[in-house]
N, C-alpha and C positions, 0 to 999 in steps of 0.2 A: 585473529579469529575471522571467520569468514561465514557471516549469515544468508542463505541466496532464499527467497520466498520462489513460489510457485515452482519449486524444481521438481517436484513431486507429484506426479499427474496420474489422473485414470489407466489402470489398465487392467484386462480381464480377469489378471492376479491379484487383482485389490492396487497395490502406486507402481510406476516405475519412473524412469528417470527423463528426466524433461529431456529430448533431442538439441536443444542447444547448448547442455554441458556435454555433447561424446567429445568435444575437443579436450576433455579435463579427464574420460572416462579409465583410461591407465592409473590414473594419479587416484579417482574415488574408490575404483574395484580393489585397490590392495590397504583399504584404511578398514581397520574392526569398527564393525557397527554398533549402535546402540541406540536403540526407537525408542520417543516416547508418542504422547498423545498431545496436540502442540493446534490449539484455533488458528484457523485461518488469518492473516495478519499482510499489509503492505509492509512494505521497506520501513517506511515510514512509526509502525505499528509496531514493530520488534524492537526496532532502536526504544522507545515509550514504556516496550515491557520492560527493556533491560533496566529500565530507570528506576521504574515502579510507580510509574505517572500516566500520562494520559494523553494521546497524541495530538489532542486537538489543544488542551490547557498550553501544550508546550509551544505550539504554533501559535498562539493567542499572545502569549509575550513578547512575539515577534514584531505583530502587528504593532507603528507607532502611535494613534489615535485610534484609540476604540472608544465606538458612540458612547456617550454618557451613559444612555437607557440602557445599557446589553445588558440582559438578565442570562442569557444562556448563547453559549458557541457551537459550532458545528463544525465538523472538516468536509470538503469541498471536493471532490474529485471529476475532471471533465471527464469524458470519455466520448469513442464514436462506437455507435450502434450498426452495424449490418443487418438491414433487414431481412430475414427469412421468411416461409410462406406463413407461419400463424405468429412468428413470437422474432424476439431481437437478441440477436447476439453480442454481445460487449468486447471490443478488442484486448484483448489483453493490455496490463498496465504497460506491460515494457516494452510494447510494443508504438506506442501512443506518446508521439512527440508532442511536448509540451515547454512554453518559455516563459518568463513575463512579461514579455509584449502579447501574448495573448491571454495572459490572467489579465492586464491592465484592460485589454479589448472588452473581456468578457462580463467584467466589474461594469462598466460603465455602459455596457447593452441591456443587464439585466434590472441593474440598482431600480430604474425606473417602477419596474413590474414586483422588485422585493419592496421598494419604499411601502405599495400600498399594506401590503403584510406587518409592518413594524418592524423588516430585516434590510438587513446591508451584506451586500459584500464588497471583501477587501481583499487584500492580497499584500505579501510580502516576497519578493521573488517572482515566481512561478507555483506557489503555495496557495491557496485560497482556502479563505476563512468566513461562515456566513457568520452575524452577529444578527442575535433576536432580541427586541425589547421583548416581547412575551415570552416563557418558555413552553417549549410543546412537548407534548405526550406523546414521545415515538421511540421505538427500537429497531431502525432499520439494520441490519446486517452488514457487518465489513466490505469494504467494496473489493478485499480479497476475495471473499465468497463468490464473489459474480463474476468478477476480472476472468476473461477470455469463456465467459459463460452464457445462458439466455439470463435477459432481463427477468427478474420477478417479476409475474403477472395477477400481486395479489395484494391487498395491504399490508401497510405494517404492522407490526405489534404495536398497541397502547393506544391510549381514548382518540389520540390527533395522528393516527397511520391514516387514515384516507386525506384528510386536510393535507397531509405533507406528500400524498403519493399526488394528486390533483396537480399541486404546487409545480411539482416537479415533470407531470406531461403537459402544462402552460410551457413552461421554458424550453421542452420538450417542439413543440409547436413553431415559438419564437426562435429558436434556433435554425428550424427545417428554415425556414425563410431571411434569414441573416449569418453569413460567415465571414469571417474577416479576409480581409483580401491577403492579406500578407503568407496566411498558411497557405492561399490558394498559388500562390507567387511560388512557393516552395513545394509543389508536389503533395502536400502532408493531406491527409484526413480529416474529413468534416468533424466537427465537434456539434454531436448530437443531444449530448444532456450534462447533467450534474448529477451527484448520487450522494446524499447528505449522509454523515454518519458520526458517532463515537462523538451524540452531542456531552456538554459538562457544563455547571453551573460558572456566571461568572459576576463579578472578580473572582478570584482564588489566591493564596499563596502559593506560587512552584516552586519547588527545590530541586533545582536540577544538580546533577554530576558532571560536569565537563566532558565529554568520548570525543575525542576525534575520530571520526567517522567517513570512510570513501566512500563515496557512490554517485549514482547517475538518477537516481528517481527523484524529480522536480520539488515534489512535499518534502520531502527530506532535505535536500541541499539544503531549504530553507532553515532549519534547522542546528544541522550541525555545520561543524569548521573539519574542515578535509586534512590539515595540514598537520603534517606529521603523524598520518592515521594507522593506528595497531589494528583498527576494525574494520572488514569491508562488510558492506548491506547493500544489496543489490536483487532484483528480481534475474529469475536465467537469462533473460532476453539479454539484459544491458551488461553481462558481467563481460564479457569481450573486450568491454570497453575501459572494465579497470583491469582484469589480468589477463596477459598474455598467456597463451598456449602451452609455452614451454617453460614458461616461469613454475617453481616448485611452489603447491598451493599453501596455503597459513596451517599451524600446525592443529589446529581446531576448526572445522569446517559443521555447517548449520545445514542440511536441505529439506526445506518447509515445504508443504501442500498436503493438500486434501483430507485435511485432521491429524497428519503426522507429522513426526522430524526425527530425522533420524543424524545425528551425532557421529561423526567421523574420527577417530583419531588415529596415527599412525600405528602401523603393527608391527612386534617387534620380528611375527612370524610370516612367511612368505603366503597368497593366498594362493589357488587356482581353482581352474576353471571362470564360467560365465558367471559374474554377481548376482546375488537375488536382491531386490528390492522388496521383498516382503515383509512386511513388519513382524517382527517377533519378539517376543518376551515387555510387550511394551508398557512403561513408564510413564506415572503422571507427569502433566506438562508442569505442573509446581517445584517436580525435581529438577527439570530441565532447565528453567528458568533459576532456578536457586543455584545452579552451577553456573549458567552464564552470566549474571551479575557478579556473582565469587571470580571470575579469573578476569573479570573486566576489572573489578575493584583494586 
């Protein structure tokens, strides 16, 4: 099976299809479609549906030492900002190289400015995990929802959305004036902020299912084991990188964006004509979910 986030973009007709799968568009235009209605989600975030958990809980058992006090986790996502004339644009995820020598960089730039707060961050991989001795009162939004989007220019939902919006244009600040030399060594993109999100009480018990899982998005790797994988998760940008062009794609294919997913499967009739991408007769995301957990099982 094959989950791609963000394939599913604006266009005047309501989605169409992300321009970095037309290499694959022969192979999607002759599959019968099937839409549902499907949140906004990373790589990372879909693999966590599929489980029935929680994407930051499952990154947190990664972590080897977690501070005694952590009463609540958060996931962690760098990202670079383009500035525009009144607002900021956020790179897309997959587009936004990322490794653990700069989650290690970034851990040990910040920790100073998170210690006064009662927070840490850590990292496993290329993965980063904030840990709060207090918990806070906030509901920021998937950092799907932003990924290749303008920053929110507002607060968050809940009593501590300005406390944590604040937080985050300090680091915001501290960044403009500190970058690691190593990306600058490599051509790559400032790393302009962090985007907290999909916090969870902790400790907890997690019961994970084993998935061998391919992909290229940094949160993830940490996560799963690649080896011998029946499942790709990938945003559009990076999937080139796990399937080739002319390879025949997985017999179940996923393409996620902008409150949709729409469901590929092979057809046994020929189609023609140009594909629409329009959502039609569309399905809760609960059926969608309850079917990819079932052929994962």
């Amino acid at each position: 099976m094959l989950i791609v986030s963000q394939a599913l973009i604006p266009h005047q007709d309501g989605v169409t299809l992300h321009p970095d799968l037309f290499l694959w568009d022969k192979q999607l235009a002759d599959r019968k479609q099937s839409w549902f209605h499907a949140a906004d989600r990373t790589p990372a975030e879909w693999y966590a549906s599929l489980q029935g958990s929680d994407v930051t809980a499952l990154l947190a058992r990664q972590i080897e030492v977690m501070p005694a006090a952590t009463s609540q986790c958060w996931s962690v996502t760098p990202y670079h900002g383009q500035l525009m004339r009144d607002s900021i644009r956020v790179y897309p995820e997959g587009l936004f190289p990322w490794c653990s020598e700069d989650a290690a960089w970034l851990c040990s730039t910040l920790n100073p400015l998170l210690a006064e707060e009662g927070m840490t961050l850590l990292h496993s991989g290329a993965a980063l995990l904030l840990s709060c001795r207090d918990a806070l009162d906030a509901k920021p939004l998937s950092f799907a929802a932003i990924s290749g989007k303008m920053l929110p220019n507002r607060h968050h939902e809940g009593a501590d959305g300005g406390r944590l919006n604040r937080l985050m244009a300090e680091i915001q600040m501290m960044l403009h004036q500190q970058q690691p030399e190593s990306r600058r060594q490599r051509g790559e993109v400032d790393v302009s902020g962090i985007w907290l999100s999909n916090p969870v009480a902790w400790p907890q018990v997690i019961i994970e299912k084993k998935i061998a899982v391919a992909t290229r998005n940094p949160h993830l790797s940490a996560i799963v084991d690649g080896q011998n994988a029946t499942v790709v998760i990938s945003e559009a940008e990076r999937l080139d990188q796990l399937v080739k062009g002319n390879v025949e794609l997985p017999k179940r294919i996923v393409l996620t964006g902008e409150g949709y997913a729409v469901l590929l499967n092979r057809s046994l009739l020929p189609t023609f004509g140009k594909p629409s991408w329009s959502p039609k007769r569309v399905k809760s995301e609960v059926e969608l979910i309850s079917k990819l957990s079932g052929w994962i099982a």
